[in-house]
N, C-alpha and C positions, 0 to 999 in steps of 0.2 A: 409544491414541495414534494419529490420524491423518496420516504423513507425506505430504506434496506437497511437489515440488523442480520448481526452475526450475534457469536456466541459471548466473544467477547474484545477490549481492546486487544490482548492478547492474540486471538484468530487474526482477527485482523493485520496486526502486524508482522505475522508469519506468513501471511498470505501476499502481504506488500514484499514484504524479504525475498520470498522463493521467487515472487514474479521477477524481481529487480534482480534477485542475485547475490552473495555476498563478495563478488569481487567489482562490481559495479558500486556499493554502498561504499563497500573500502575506501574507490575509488574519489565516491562523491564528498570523504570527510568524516571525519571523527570515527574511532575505533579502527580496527585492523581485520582484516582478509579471514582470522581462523574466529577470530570472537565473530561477528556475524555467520559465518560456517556453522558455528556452534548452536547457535542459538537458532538457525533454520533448519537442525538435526534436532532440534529439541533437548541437547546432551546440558545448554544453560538457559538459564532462564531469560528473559529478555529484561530489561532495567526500565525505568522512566529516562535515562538518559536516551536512550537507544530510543524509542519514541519519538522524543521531541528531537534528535538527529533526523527519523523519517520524515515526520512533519516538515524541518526544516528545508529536507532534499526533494521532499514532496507537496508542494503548497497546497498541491490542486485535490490532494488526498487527505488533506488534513483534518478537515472535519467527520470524513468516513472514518480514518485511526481512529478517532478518541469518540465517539458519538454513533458510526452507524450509519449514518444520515449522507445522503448527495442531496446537492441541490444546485443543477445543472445550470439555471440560469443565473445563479452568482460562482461558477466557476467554480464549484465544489464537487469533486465526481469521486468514482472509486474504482479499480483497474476492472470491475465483470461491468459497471457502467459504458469506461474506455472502449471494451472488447464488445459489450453487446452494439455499441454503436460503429465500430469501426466497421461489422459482420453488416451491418444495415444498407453503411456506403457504400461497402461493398458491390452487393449486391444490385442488377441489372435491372431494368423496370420493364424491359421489355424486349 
């Protein structure tokens, strides 16, 4: 098991938002295009609804949201997981 911790559920969830977007979350369901805008400017706060929205639009994030934690081989990761691996396959071996 691979643990990585932030600050808090909170970081995290602004960290999922900015990557995604708030006109992509709009898009995926529940809440509206300026309330997420909002809450990725830091101007509101984020809710528990809004969460478990992420979670829900996000399976494979879910347990990084609320916990911290990836854990790759039960399909649990977290987008610098995502990115540090996509950078790997990237990459030419020779």
């Amino acid at each position: 098991m691979i643990c990585v911790y932030m600050d808090s559920v909170r970081d995290r969830a602004l960290q999922l938002i900015r990557a995604v977007g708030p006109k992509r979350l709009s898009e995926k369901g529940g809440k509206n295009y300026d309330r997420w805008r909002n809450i990725s400017s830091e101007k509101i706060r984020i809710g528990t609804e809004e969460i478990g929205i992420l979670a829900d639009a996000f399976p494979e994030y879910a347990l990084w949201l609320v916990s911290g934690r990836v854990e790759p081989e039960g399909g649990h990761r977290s987008p610098d997981y995502d990115e540090a691996n996509r950078n790997l396959t990237d990459q030419d071996a020779g």
